[in-house]
C-alpha positions as CSV (number, residue, x, y, z in Angstrom):
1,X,7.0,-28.7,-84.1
2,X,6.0,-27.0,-80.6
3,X,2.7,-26.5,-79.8
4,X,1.2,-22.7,-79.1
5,X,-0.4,-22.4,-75.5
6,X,-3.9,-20.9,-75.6
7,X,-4.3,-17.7,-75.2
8,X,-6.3,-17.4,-71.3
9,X,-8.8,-14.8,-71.2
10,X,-9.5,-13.3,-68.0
11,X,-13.3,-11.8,-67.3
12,X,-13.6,-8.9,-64.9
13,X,-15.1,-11.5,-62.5
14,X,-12.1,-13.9,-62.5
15,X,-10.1,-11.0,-61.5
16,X,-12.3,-9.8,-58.6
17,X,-12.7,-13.2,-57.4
18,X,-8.7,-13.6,-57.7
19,X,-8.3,-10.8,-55.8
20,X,-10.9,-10.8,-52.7
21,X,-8.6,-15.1,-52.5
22,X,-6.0,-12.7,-52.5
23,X,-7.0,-10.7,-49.9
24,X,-8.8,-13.8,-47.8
25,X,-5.2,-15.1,-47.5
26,X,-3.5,-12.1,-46.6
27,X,-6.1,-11.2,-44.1
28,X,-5.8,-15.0,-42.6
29,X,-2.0,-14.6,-42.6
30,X,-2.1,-11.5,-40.4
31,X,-4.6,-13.2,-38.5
32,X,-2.1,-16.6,-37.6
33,X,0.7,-14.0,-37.0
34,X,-1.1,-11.9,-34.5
35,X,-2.6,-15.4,-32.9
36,X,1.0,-16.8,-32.5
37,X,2.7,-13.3,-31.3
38,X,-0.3,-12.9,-28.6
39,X,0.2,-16.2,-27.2
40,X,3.9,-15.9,-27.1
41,X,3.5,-12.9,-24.9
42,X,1.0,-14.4,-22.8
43,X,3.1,-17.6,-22.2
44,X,6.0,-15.3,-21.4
45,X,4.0,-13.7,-18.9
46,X,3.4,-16.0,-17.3
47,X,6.6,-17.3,-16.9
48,X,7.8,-13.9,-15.7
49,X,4.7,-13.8,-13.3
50,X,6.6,-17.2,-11.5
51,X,9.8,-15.4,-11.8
52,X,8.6,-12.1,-10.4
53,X,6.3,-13.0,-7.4
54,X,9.0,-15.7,-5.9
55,X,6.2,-15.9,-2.8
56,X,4.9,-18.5,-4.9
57,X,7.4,-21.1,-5.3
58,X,8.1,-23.7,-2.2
59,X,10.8,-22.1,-0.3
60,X,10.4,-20.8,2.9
61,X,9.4,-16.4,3.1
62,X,9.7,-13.4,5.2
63,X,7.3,-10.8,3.6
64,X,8.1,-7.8,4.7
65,X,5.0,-4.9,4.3
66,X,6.8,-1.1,4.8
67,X,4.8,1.9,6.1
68,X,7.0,5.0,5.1
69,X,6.1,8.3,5.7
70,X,3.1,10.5,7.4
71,X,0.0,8.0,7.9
72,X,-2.5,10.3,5.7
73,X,-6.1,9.7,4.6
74,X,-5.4,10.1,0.9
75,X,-4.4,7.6,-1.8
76,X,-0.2,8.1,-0.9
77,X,1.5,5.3,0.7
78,X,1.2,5.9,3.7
79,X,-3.1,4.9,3.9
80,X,-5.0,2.9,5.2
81,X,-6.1,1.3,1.9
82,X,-2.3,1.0,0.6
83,X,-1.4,-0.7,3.7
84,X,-4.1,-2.6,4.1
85,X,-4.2,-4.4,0.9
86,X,0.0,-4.9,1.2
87,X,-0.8,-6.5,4.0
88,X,-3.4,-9.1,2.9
89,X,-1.0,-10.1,0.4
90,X,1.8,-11.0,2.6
91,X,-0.6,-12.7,5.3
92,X,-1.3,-14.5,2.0
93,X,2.2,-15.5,1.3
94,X,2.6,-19.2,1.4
95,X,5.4,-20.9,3.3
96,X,5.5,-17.9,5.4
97,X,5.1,-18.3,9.3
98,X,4.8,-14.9,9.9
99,X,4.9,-11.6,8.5
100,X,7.0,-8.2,9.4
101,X,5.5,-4.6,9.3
102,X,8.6,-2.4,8.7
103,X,8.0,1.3,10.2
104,X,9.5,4.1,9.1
105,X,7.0,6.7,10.1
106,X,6.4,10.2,12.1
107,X,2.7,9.5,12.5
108,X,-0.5,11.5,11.4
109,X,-4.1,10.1,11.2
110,X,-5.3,8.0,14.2
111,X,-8.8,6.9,12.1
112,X,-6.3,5.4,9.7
113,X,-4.0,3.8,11.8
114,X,-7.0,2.4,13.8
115,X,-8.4,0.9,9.8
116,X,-5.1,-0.5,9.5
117,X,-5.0,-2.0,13.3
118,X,-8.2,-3.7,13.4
119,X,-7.3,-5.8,9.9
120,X,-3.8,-6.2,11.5
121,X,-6.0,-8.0,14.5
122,X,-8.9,-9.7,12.6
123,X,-5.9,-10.9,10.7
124,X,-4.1,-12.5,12.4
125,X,-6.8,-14.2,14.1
126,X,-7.7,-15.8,10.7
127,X,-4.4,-16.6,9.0
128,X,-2.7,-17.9,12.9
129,X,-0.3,-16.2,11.7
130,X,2.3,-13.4,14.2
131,X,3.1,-10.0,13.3
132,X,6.6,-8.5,14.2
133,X,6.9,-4.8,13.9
134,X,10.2,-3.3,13.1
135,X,11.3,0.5,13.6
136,X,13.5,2.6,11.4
137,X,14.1,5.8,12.1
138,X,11.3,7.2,13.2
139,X,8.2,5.1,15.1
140,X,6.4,7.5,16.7
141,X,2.8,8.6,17.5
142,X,-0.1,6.6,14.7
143,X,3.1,4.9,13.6
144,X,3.8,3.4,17.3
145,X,0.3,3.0,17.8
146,X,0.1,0.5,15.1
147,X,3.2,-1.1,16.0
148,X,1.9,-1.7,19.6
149,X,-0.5,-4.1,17.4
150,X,2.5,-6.7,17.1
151,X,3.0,-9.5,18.9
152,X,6.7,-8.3,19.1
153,X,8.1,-4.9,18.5
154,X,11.6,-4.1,17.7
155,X,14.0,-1.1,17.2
156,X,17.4,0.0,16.4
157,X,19.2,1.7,19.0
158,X,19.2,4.7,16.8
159,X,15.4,4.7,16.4
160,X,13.3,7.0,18.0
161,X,10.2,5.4,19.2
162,X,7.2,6.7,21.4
163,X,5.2,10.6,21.3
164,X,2.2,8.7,22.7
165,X,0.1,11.2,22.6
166,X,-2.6,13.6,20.8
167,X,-2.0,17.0,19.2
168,X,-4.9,19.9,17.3
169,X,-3.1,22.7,16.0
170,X,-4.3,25.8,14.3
171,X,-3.4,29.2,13.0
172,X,-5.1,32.3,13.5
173,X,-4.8,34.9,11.0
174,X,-6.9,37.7,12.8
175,X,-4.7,40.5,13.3
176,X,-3.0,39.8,10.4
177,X,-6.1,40.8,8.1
178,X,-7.3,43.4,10.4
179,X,-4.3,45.2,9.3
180,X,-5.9,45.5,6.0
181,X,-9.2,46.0,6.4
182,X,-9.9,42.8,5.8
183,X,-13.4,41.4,7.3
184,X,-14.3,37.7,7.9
185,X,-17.9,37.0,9.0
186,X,-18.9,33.3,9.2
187,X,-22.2,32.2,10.9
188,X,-23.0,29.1,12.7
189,X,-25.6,27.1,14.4
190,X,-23.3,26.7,17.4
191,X,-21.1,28.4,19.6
192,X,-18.6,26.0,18.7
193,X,-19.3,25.3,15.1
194,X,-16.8,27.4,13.8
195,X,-14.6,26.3,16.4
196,X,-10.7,27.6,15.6
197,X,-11.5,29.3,12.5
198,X,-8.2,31.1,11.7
199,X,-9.8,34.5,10.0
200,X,-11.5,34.9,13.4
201,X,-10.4,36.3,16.7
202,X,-9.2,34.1,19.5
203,X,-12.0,32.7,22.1
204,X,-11.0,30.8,25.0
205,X,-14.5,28.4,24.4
206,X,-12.7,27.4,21.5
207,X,-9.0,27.1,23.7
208,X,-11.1,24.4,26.0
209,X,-12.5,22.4,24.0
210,X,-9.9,22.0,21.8
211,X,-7.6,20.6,24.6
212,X,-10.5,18.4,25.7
213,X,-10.3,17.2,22.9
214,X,-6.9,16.5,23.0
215,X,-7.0,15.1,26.1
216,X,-10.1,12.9,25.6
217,X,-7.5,11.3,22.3
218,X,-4.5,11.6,24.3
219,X,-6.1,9.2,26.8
220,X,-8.0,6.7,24.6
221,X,-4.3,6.0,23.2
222,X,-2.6,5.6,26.2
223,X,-5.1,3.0,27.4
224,X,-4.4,1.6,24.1
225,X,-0.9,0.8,24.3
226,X,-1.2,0.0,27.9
227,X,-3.5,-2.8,27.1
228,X,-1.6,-3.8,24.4
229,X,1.8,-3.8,26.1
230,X,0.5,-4.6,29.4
231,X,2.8,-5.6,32.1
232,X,6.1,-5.0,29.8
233,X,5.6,-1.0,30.7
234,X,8.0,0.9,33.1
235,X,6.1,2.5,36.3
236,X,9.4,4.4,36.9
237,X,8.3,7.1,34.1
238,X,5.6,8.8,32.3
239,X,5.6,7.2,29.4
240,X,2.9,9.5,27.9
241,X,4.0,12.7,27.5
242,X,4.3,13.0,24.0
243,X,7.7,12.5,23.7
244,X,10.2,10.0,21.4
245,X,13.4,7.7,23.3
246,X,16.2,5.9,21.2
247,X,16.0,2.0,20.7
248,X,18.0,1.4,24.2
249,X,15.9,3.4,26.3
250,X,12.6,2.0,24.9
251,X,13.3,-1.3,25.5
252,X,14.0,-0.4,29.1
253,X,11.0,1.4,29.3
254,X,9.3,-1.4,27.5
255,X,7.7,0.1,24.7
256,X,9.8,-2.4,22.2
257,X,10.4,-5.8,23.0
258,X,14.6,-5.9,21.6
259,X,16.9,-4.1,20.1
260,X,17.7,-5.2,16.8
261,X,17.1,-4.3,12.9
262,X,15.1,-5.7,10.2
263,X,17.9,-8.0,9.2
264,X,18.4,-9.4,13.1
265,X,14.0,-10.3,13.0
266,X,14.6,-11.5,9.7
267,X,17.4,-13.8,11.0
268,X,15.8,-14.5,14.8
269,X,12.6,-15.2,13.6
270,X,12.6,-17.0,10.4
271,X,14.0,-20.5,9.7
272,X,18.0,-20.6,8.1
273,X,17.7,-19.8,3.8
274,X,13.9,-18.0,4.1
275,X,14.0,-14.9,1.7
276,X,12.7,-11.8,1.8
277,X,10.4,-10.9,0.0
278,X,9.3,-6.9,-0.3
279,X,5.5,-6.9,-0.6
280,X,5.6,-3.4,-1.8
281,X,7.8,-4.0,-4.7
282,X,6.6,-7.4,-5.6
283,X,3.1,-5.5,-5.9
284,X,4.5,-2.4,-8.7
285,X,5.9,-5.4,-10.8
286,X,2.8,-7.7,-10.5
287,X,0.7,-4.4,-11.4
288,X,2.8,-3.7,-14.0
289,X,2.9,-7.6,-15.7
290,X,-1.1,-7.6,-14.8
291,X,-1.5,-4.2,-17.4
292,X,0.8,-5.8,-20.0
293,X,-1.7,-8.8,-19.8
294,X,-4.2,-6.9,-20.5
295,X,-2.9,-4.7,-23.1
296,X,-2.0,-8.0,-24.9
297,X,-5.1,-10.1,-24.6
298,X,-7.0,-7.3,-26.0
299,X,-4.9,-7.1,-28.6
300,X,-5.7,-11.1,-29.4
301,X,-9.3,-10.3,-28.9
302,X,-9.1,-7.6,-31.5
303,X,-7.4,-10.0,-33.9
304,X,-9.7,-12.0,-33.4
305,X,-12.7,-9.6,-34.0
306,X,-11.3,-8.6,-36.9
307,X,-11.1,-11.6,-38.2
308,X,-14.4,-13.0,-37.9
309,X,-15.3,-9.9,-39.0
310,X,-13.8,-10.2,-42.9
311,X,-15.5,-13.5,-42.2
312,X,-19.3,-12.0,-41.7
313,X,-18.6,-10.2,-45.1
């Protein structure tokens, strides 16, 4: 009545070709899901990127750069090369008529401040574009010096602003080792090579041309901000003495142009509904969105070698 099915004989060779279509599908499987789950990603990358850097979109910004801290030569914050590149961003900003340069600073190296002035100048030359330079707590020395590279200058009247000036200080640790029997020798080509050496002895050559030095700086900065502030200086005053005034008494003495914060620029200066936005953040998240990119596009890449690899087999 019913008819017996065949018996169906499999060959070692059916089964290894059964099994390497077995393992072609798996391995193009993965492949799709990686494909898909890469591209995802990517897409929602770049709609975070739009989300993230809102300097992008049409509406009208205020980028505001911040210099924070000592103005040092290293790769902190507070460099020329930080700065600087913060700073080419938001002269990049579209929509934005200008750009602020928020100063909370002490001071420290003049060579840097000087980097970060001349691509202040050469860039605003380029872009047309004004820079407004806005104290907070402390504006004083390099950090003043690069504000006097504004085309306006503003402080709260709790600010201190000013310490135009120069300063070379040293220890000298001379007595203190000859107490122990300690001996330093160091040899130069120069009576002044090893000028201030701490391990060796006071010398009043050394006293001299140290405050020549000084001087020579001290100088070369006050013509500086004279030229740059021109006819808006006091003659009532020295103004270069080295040291720091409030927010009121600066604008009398004309070192800032007004009294107001980083809110009242923001308002003053900027048309009604422009946002802020805070180069220095903006720049962690796009750093951190531009490594995720790259962490997943290499991981599509790999897919995809890995693929065409099984393929090459």
């Amino acid at each position: 009545m019913f008819k017996k099915k065949p018996t169906v004989t499999y060959t070692d060779s059916d089964l290894v070709q059964l099994q390497v279509k077995t393992e072609k599908s798996e391995l193009r499987w993965n492949y799709f899901k990686r494909t898909c789950f890469g591209l995802i990603l990517v897409f929602g990358v770049a709609g975070s990127l739009s989300k993230m850097l809102p300097y992008e979109n049409d509406k009208a910004k205020i980028p505001v750069v911040r210099l924070e801290g000592g103005i040092a030569g290293d790769a902190s914050k507070g460099s020329a090369d930080f700065i600087i590149e913060k700073l080419r961003i938001a002269f990049d900003v579209k929509n934005a008529d200008a750009v602020i340069l928020y100063i909370d600073s002490p001071g420290g190296s003049p060579a840097e401040a000087e980097r970060i002035n001349r691509f202040i100048d050469r860039k605003k030359a380029e872009t047309k574009k004004p820079l407004y330079a806005v104290c907070g707590n402390m504006c004083a020395s390099a950090g003043y010096m690069i504000a006097a590279h504004a085309d306006e200058i503003y402080a709260g009247k709790y600010s201190l602003v000013g310490s135009i000036g120069a300063i070379l200080s040293s220890w000298n640790f001379s007595e203190a080792i000859e107490k122990f029997g300690i001996q330093h020798n160091a040899y130069a080509s120069g009576k002044l090579k090893a000028m201030l050496n701490p391990f060796a002895p006071y010398k009043q050559d050394d006293a001299i041309k140290a405050q020549t030095l000084v001087n020579g700086m001290g100088k070369i900065f006050a013509s500086e901000v004279q030229e740059r502030r021109r006819e808006k200086l006091t003659t009532d005053i020295d103004l270069f003495t080295g040291e720091v005034w409030d927010g009121n008494d600066a604008k009398t003495y004309g070192l800032i142009d007004a009294v107001g914060t980083l809110d009242d620029v923001a308002k003053d200066k900027f048309s009604d509904g422009a946002v802020i936005v805070e180069i220095n953040k903006a720049g962690k998240g796009l750093q951190l969105l531009q490594s995720a990119s790259k962490m997943m596009a290499e991981s599509v890449v790999s897919a995809l070698v890995e693929a065409n690899t099984f393929k090459l087999r």
